[in-house]
N, C-alpha and C positions, 0 to 999 in steps of 0.2 A: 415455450418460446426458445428458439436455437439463438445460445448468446456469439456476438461476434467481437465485441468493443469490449475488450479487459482493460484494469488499471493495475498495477505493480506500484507501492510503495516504501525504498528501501530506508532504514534508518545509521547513520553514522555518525560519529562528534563532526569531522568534518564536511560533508556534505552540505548543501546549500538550496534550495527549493527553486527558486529562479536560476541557479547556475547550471546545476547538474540535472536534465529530464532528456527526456527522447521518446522517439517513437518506435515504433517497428512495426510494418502496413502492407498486409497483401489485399488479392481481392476477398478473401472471405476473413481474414484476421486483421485485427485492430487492436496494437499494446500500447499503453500508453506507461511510461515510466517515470517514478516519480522518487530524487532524495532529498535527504530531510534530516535536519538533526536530532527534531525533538517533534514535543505532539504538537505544537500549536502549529508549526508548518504542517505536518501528517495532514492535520484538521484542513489548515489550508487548501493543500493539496489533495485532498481526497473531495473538497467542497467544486474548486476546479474542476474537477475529473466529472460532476456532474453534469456540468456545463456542458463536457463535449460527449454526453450522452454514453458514458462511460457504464457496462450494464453489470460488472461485476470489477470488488477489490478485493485484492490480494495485499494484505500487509506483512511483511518480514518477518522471520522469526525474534527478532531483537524488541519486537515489539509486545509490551506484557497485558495478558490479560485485561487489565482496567484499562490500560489503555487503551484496545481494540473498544470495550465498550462506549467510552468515551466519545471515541472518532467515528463508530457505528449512531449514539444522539444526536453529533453537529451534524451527521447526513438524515436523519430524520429515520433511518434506517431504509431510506432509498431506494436502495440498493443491497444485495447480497452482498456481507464481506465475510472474508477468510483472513487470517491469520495464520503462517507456517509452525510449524508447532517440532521441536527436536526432540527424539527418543529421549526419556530418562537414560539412556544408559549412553547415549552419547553425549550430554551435557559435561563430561569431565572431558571431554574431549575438544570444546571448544573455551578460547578464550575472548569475549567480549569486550569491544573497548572501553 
């Protein structure tokens, strides 16, 4: 199946689930963007992303292991998701808030 409807879930302290989302829509690409401060919106918003027939997630790298699996059960496993994942050797190179 050739996928066409991505979702992007970014995670920050300040971000807001209802405040901050967007699209980005051509004829053959469909993003849909999503932030979030924490997992229970993520969960939210990746449950959303169902609805609009959304065939693959993408979660941030901010987001940890357990948590992906988490937010991969409240979709039932749906759907395919990924998680951005930062080299060991560039983790001292970032600072998280």
């Amino acid at each position: 199946m050739s996928l066409s409807r991505y979702g992007f879930i970014a995670k920050a302290p300040d971000l807001e689930m209802f405040k901050h989302h967007g699209r980005i829509k051509s004829e053959g690409f469909d993003l849909a963007v999503s932030g979030v401060s924490n997992l229970e919106e993520a969960i939210m918003a990746a449950q959303e992303m169902l609805t609009r027939r959304i065939e693959l997630i993408e979660l941030c790298g901010g987001f940890t292991a357990e948590e992906e699996a988490q937010i991969r059960e409240a979709i039932n496993d749906h759907v395919p998701l990924g998680r951005a994942v930062i080299r060991p050797q560039d983790q001292d190179r970032i600072q998280w808030p």
